[in-house]
C-alpha positions as CSV (number, residue, x, y, z in Angstrom):
1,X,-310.5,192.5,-136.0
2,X,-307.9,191.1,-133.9
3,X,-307.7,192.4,-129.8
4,X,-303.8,192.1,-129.8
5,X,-302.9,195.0,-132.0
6,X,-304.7,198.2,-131.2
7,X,-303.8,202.2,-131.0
8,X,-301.6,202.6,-127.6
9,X,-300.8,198.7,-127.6
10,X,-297.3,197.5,-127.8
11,X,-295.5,195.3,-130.2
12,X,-295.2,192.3,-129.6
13,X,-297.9,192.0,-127.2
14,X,-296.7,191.1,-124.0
15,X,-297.9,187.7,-123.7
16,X,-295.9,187.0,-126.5
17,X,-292.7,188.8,-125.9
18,X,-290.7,186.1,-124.2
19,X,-291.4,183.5,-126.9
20,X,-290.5,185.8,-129.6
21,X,-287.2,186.2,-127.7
22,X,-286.6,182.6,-127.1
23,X,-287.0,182.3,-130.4
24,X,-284.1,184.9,-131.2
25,X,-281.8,183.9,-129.0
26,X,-282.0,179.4,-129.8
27,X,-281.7,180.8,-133.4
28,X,-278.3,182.8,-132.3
29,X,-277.1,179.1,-130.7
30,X,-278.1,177.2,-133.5
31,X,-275.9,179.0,-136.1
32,X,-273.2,179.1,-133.6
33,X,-273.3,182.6,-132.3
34,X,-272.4,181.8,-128.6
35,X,-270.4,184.5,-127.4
36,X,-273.5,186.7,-127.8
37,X,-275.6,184.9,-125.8
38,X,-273.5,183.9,-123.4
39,X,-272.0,187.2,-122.5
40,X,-274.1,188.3,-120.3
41,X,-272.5,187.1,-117.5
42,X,-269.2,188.5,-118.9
43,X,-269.6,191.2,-116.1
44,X,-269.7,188.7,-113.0
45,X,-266.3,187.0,-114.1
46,X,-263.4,188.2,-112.9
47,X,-260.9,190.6,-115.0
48,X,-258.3,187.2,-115.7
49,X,-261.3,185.4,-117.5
50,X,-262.7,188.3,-119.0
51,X,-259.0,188.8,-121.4
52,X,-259.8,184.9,-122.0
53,X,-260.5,184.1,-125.8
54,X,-263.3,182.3,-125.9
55,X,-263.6,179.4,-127.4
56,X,-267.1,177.4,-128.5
57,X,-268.5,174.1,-129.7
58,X,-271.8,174.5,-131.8
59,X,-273.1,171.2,-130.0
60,X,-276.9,172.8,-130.7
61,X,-276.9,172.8,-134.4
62,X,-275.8,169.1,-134.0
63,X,-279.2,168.4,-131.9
64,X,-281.3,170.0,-134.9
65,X,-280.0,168.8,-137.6
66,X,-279.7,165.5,-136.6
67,X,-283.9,165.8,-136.3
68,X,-284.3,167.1,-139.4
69,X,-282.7,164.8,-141.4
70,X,-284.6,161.6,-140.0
71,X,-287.2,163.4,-140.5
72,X,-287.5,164.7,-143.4
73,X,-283.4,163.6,-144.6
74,X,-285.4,161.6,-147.5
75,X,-288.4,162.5,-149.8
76,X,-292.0,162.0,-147.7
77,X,-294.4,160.0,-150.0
78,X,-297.6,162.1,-150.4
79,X,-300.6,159.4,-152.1
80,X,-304.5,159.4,-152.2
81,X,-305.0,155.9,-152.6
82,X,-307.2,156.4,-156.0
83,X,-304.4,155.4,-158.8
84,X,-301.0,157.7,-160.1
85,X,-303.2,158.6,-163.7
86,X,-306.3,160.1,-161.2
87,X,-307.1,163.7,-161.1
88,X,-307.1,163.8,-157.4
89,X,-303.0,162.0,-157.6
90,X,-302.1,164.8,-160.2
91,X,-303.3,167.9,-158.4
92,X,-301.6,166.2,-155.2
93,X,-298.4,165.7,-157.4
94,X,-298.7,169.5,-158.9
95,X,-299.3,171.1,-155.9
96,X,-296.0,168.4,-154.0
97,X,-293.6,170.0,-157.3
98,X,-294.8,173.4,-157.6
99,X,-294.0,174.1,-154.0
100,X,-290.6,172.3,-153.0
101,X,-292.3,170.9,-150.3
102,X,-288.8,168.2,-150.0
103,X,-286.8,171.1,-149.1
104,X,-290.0,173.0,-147.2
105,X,-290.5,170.2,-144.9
106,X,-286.8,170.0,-144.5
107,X,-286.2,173.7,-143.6
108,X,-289.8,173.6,-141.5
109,X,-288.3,170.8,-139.2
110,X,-284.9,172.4,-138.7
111,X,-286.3,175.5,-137.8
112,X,-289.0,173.8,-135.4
113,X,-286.6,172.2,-133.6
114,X,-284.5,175.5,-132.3
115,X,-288.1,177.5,-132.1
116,X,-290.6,174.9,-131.0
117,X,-292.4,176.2,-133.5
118,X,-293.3,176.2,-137.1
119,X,-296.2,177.4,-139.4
120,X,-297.1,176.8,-142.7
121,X,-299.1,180.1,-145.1
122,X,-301.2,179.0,-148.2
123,X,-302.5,182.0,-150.6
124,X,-303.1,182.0,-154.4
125,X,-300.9,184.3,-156.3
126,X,-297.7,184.0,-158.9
127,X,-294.7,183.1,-157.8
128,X,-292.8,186.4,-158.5
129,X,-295.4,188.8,-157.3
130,X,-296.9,189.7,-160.3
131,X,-293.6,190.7,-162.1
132,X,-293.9,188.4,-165.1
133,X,-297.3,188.0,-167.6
134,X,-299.7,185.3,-166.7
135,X,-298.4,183.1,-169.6
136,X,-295.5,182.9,-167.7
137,X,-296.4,182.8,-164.7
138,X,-299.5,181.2,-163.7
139,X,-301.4,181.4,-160.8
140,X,-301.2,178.8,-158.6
141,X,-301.6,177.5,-154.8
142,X,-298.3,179.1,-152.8
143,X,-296.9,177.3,-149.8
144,X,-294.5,179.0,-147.9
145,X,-293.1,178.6,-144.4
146,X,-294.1,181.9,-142.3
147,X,-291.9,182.9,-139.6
148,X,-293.1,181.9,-136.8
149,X,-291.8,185.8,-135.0
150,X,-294.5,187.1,-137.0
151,X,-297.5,184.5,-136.0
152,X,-299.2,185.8,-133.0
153,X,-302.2,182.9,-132.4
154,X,-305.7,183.7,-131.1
155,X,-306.7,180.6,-129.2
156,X,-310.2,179.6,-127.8
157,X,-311.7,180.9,-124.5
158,X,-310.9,177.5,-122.0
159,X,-309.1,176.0,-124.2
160,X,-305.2,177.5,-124.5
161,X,-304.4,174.2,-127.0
162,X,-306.9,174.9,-129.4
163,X,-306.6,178.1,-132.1
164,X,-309.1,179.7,-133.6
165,X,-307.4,182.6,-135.6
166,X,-303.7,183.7,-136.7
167,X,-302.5,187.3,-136.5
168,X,-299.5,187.4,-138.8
169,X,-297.8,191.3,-138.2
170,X,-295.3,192.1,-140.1
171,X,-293.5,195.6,-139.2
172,X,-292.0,197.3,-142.0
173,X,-289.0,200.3,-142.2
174,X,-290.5,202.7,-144.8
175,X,-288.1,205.7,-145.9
176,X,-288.9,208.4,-148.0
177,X,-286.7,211.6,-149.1
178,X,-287.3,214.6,-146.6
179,X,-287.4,218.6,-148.1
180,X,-284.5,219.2,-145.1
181,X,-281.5,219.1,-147.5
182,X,-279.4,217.5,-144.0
183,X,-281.1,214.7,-143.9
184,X,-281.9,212.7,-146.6
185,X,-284.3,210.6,-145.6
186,X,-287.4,210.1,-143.2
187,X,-287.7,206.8,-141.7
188,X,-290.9,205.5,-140.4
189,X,-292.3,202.2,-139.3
190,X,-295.4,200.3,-140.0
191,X,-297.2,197.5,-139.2
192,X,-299.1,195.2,-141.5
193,X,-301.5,192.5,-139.9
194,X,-303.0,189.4,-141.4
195,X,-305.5,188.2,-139.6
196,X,-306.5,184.6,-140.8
197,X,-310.0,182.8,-139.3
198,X,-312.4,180.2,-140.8
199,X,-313.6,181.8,-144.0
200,X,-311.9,185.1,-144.4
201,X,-308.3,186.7,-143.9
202,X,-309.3,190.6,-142.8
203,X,-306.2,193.2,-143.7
204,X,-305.0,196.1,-141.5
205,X,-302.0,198.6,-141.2
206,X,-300.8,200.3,-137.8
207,X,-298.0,203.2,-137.2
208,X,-295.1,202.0,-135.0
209,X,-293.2,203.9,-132.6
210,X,-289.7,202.3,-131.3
211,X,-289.6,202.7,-128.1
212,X,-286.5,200.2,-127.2
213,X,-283.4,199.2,-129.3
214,X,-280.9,196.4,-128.0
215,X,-276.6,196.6,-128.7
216,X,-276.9,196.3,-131.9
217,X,-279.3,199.1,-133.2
218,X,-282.1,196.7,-134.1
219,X,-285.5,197.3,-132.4
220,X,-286.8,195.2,-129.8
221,X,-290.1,196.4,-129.2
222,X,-292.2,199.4,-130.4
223,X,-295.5,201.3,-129.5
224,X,-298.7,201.4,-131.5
225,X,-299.7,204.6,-133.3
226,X,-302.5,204.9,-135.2
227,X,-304.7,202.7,-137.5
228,X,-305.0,203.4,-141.2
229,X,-308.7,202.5,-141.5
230,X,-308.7,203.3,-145.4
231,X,-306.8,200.2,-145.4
232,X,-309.1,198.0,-143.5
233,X,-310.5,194.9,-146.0
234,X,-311.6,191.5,-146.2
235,X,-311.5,188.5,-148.8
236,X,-313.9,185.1,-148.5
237,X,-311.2,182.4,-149.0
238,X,-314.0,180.2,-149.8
239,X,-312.6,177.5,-147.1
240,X,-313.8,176.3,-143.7
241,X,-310.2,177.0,-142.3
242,X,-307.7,179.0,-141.5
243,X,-305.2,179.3,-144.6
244,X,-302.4,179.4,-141.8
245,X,-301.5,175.7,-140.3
246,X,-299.3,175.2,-136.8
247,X,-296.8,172.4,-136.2
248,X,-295.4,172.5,-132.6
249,X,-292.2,170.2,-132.6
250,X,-294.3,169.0,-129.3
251,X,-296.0,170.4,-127.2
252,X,-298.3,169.9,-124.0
253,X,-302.2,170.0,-123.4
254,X,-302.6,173.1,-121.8
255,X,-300.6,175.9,-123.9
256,X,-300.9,176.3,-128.1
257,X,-297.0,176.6,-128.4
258,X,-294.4,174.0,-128.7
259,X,-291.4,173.0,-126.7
260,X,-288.4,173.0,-128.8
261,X,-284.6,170.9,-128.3
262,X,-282.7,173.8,-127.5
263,X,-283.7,175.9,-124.7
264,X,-282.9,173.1,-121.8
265,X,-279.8,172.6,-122.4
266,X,-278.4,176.3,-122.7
267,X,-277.0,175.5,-119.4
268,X,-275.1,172.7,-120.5
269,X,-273.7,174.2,-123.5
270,X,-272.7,177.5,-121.8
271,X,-270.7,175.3,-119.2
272,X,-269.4,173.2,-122.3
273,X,-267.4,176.0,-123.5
274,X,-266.5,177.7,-120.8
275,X,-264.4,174.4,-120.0
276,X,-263.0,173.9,-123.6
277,X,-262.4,177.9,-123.4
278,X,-260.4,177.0,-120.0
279,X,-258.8,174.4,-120.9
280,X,-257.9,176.4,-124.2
281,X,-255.8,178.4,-122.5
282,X,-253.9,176.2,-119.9
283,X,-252.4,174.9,-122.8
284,X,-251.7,177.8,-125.1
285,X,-249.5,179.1,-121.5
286,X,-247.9,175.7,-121.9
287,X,-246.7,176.0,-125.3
288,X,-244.7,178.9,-124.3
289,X,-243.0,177.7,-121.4
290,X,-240.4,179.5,-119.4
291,X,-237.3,177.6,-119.1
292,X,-235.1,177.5,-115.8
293,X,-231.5,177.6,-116.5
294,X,-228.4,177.4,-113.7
295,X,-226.9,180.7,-112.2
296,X,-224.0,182.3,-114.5
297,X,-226.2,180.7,-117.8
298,X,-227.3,184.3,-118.6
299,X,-224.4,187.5,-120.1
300,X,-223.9,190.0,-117.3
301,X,-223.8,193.7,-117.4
302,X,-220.4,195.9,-116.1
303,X,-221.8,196.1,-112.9
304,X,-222.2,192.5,-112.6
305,X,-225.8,191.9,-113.1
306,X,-228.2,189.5,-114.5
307,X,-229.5,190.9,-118.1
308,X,-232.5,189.4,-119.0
309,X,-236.5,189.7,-118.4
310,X,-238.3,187.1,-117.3
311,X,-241.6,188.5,-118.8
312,X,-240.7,189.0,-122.3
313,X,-237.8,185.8,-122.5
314,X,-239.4,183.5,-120.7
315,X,-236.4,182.7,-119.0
316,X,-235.2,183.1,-115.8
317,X,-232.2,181.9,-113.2
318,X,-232.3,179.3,-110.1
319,X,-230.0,180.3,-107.7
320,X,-228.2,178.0,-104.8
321,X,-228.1,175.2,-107.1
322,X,-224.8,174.9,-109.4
323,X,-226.4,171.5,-110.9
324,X,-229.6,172.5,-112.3
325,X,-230.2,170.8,-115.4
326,X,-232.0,173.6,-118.1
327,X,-235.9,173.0,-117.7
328,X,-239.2,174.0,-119.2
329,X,-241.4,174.9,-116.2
330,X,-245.0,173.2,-117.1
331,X,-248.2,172.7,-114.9
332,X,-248.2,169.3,-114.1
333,X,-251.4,169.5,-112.4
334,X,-253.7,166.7,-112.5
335,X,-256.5,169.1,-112.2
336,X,-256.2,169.4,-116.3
337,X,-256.9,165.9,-117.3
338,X,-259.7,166.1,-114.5
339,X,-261.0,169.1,-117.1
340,X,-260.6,166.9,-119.8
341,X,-262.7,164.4,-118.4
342,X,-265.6,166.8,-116.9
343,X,-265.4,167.7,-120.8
344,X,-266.7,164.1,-122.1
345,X,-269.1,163.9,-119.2
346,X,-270.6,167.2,-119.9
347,X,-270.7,166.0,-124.1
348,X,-272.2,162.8,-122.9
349,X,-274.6,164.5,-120.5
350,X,-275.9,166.5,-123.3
351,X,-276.4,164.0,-126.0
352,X,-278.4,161.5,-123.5
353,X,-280.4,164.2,-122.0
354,X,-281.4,165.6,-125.9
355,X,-281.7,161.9,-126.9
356,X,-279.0,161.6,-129.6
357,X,-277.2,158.0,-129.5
358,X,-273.4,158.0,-129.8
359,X,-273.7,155.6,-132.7
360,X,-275.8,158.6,-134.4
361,X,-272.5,160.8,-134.2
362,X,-269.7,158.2,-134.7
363,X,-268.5,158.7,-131.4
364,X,-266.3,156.6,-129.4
365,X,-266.6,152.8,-129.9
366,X,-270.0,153.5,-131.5
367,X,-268.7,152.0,-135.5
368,X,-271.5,150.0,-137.4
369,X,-268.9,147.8,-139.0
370,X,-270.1,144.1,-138.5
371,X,-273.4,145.2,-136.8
372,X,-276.2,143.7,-138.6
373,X,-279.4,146.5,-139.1
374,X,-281.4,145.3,-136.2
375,X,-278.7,145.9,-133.4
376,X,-277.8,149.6,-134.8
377,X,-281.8,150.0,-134.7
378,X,-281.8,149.1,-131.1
379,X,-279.2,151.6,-130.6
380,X,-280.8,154.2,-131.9
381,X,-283.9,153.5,-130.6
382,X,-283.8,156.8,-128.3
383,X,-283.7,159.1,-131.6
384,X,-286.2,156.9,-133.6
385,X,-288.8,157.9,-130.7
386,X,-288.0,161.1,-130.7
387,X,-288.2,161.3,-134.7
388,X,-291.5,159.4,-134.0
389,X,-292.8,162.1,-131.5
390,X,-292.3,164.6,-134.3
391,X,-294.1,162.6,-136.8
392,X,-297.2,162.4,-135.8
393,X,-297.2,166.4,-135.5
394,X,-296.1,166.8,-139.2
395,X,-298.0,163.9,-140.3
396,X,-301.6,165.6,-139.0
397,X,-300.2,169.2,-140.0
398,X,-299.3,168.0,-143.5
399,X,-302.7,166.8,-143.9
400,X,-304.2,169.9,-143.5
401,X,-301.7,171.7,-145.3
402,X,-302.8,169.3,-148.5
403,X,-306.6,169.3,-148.2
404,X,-306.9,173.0,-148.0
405,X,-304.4,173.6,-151.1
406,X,-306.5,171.4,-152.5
407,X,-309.9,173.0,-151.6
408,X,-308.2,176.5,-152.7
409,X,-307.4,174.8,-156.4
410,X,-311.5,174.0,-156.3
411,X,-312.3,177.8,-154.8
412,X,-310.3,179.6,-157.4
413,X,-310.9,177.0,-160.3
414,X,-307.3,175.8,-161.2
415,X,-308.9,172.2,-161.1
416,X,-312.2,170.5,-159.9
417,X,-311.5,167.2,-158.4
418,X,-312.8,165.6,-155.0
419,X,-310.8,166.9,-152.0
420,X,-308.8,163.8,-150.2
421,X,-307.2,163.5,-147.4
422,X,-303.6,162.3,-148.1
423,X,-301.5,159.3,-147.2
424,X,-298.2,160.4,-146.1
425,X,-295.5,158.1,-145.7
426,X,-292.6,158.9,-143.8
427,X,-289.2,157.3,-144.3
428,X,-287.1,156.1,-141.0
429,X,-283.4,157.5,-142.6
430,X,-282.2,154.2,-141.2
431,X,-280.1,152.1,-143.8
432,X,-282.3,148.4,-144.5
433,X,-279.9,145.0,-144.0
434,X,-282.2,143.0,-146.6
435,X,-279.7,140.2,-145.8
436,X,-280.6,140.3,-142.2
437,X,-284.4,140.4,-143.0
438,X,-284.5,137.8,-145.6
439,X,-282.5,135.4,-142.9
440,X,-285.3,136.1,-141.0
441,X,-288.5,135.4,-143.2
442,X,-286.8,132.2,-144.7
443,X,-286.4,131.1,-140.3
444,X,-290.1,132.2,-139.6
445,X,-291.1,130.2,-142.8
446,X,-289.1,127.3,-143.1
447,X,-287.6,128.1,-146.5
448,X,-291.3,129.1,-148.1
449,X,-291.6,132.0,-150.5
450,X,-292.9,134.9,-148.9
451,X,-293.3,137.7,-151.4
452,X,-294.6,137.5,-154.3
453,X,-292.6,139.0,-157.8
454,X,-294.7,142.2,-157.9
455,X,-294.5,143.0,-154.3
456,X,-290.6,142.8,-154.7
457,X,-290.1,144.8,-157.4
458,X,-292.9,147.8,-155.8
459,X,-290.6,147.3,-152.7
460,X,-286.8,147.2,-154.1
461,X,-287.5,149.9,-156.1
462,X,-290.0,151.6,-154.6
463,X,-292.5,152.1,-157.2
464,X,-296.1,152.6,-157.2
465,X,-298.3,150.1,-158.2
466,X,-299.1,151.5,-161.8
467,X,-295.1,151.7,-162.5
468,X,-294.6,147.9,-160.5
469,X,-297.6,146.5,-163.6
470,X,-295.5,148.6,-166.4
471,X,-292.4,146.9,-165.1
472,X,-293.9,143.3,-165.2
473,X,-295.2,143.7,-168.3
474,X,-292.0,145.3,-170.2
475,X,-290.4,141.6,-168.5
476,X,-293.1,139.6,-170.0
477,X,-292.5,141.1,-173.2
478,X,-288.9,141.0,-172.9
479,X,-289.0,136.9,-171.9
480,X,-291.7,136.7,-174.9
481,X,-289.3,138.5,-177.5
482,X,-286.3,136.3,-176.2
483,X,-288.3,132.9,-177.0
484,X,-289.0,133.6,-180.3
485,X,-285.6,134.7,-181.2
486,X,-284.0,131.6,-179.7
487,X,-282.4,128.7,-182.0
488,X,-282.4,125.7,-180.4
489,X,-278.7,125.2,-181.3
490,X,-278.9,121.1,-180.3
491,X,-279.2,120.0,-183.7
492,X,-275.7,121.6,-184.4
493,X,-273.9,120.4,-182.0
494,X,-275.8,116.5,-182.7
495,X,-274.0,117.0,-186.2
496,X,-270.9,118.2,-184.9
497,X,-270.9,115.3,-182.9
498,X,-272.1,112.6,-185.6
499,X,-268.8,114.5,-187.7
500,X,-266.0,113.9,-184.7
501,X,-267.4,110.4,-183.9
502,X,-266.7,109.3,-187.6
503,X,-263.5,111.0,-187.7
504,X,-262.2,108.8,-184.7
505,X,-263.7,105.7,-186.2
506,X,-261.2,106.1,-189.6
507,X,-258.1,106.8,-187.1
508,X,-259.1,103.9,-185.7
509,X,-259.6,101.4,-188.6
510,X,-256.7,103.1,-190.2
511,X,-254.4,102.3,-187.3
512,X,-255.7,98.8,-186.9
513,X,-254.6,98.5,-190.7
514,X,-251.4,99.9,-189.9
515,X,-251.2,97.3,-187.1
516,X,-252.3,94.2,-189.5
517,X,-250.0,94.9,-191.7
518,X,-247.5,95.5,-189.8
519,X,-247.5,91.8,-188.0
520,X,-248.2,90.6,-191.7
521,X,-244.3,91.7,-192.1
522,X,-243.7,90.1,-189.1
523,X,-245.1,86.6,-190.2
């Protein structure tokens, strides 16, 4: 059983607590939800900037999903080299469909990005839980994405990079009616652990005590009660793996956990909208001016004074000069447009620093109109080795993720097939100029033919190479069809010709009678 959850222990363990929250909090920035983490320092500012509305730019969903959908934005190719009608392509095909694994991957990278972290569960079950009959629902290899607040890793003595076993503790809000008429229910809390090692996934349940609660009611941490040993069991999974796979959106060589895109620029970001939040309200004052008139502008009372208030009318008099010209009083300071441009540097900061191009965002002078594919490349070559960092994480992950569904499909007898490990190809999410590279092959070849007419087609259209020989033979039969069908329509137009030569002949003998006769008449 696992050493990290045990009677008197806390939960989350310690050593896990400040990744669980930096995984709260990046998830509060990526949907937008600055205020929140931000306000901590509300306290230190001064009462003026506390009244302040604030005001925020959601730069940090920008950074993730711009990962994501190079990534993953189009369909990863999944192949075991052994032909589309094998046994071993179909069980890689069911198990691609039956999953989503388009949109998993998709959601997998998004959320890696923001945590660091991400972790895919396999398990054999139905899809609803058992709700519908068999016939309808059949048994089959799950995929899902766990959250990675619930994964608690167990890593190898020496070796913090390498795991050896995944705790995944799940606590759970259980209420149930209470004879006390006042209160209608009894809320308790327990925790269910997965514990996931070569071979075997062992079960266990825990009561949990709350022992803190943060602003918003939720529970941040609680204590360990006491073990339900009646619920203590263990099933053989029948493979040499865990059925629990990590990705780290990268990480280093001495700690198991990733590094994700979010948390080193919180500075940045904070800074980002406290100057848009600033600058925000510098110009709201400005849109409601007070305006200066000359004195004797504004109706008196009996007694001779002024009537007016300068707070609420925004106007007020100048005295000593009898040619003031009416005026709206603005801050011309320069000091704005200097917050203005603090505001691009701090934008521009960010995106160079988290490795996004400005031709990646449309920004400034950064158009693609005119630019041929290899220059926008180069230009994006900052992203593309970032995307490529990522990749090779997902591309080992994935192929663990596919030979143990594949090895559970044997276990469990859904199929029997040899177990392969796959091919994945990734896409770049870069547009191709095929202009631009067929320039460049005619160039390096002098003009030579450098593909052949099934290598186009499997390219252009991206087919495999069964559906590239079904294309090239529905052409041949199609050329085949059209050469028996054809009437060589020559001989036609020989007679048609023959017809309009003879016709001009006559018009022409008949004229030249005409014409004899004619200077017959004249003799």
């Amino acid at each position: 059983m696992s050493s990290l959850f045990y009677e008197g222990g806390l939960y989350p363990p310690t050593a896990h607590a400040t990744r669980i929250e930096r995984y709260k909090t990046n998830k509060k920035l990526f949907l937008g939800d600055h205020l929140d983490v931000f306000n901590k320092y509300g306290k230190k500012l001064p009462h003026t900037q506390k009244e302040l509305l604030y005001v925020s730019i959601n730069l940090a969903s920008i950074i993730s999903k711009k990962s994501a959908d190079f990534l993953f934005g189009e369909q990863l190719q999944v192949s075991v080299g052994k032909g589309d009608n094998s046994k071993e392509q179909a069980a890689i095909d069911r198990i691609t469909e039956n999953n989503e694994m388009g949109i998993k991957n998709y959601e997998s990278a998004l959320s890696n990005s923001y945590r660091g972290d991400s972790f895919y569960r396999l398990r054999v079950g139905q899809e609803f839980g058992g709700e519908l009959p068999p016939e309808l629902d059949e048994p089959k290899v799950i995929i899902d994405t766990q959250n990675a607040e619930y994964v608690f890793p167990e890593t190898m003595t020496g070796d913090a990079n390498k795991i050896k076993a995944y705790h995944i503790a799940v606590p759970e809000r259980v209420d149930s009616p209470t004879p006390n008429k006042d209160v209608l229910l009894e809320s308790e809390w327990i925790l269910h652990v997965e514990s996931h090692s070569a071979g075997k996934i062992e079960y266990s349940k825990f009561r949990l005590n709350p022992i803190s609660v943060n602003r918003h009611g939720d529970v941040d941490q609680w204590k360990i009660g006491y073990e339900f040993k009646e619920s203590r069991s263990a099933v053989a999974t029948g493979v040499p793996f865990p059925l629990v796979v990590h990705v780290p959106n990268f990480g280093l060589d001495d700690m198991w956990n990733g590094i994700d895109d979010i948390t080193e620029h919180r500075s940045i970001l904070d800074e980002i909208n406290n100057r848009i939040t600033q600058i925000s309200d510098i110009l709201d004052k400005h849109a409601d001016a007070p305006i200066a008139v000359p004195v004797g502008t504004l109706r008196e009372d009996s007694n001779g004074n002024v009537v007016y208030n300068v707070a609420q009318e925004k106007v007020f008099e100048i005295t000593g000069k009898d040619d003031v010209i009416p005026q709206y009083i603005t801050n011309s300071n320069p000091l704005v447009d200097q917050a203005f441009k603090e505001l691009e540097m701090l934008i521009d900061l960010l995106f160079t620093v988290s490795e996004i191009p400005s031709v990646a965002l449309g920004r400034n002078d950064s158009g693609t109109s005119g630019s041929s594919g290899l220059s926008i490349k180069w230009r994006m070559n900052s992203l593309l080795s970032k995307i490529n960092r990522k990749r090779q994480y997902y591309d080992k992950g994935l192929k663990r993720v596919y030979v143990i569904a594949q090895m559970l499909e044997n276990a469990v007898g859904i199929d029997t097939y040899e177990v392969s490990v796959p091919k994945l190809k990734f896409k770049t999410g870069l547009p191709k100029d095929a202009m631009e590279e067929a320039n460049i092959m005619a160039i390096r070849t002098g003009g030579k033919p450098t593909l052949s007419q099934r290598s186009a087609i499997k390219q252009m259209d991206d087919l495999t190479d069964e559906q590239t020989d079904a294309e090239l033979e529905k052409m041949e039969a199609e050329k085949e069809a059209e050469q028996d069908s054809f009437v060589d329509e020559s001989i036609f137009n020989e007679e048609h010709s023959t017809e309009e030569k003879e016709d001009s002949a006559e018009d022409t003998i008949g004229d030249e009678g005409e014409l004899k006769q004619d200077n017959r008449f004249k003799n």
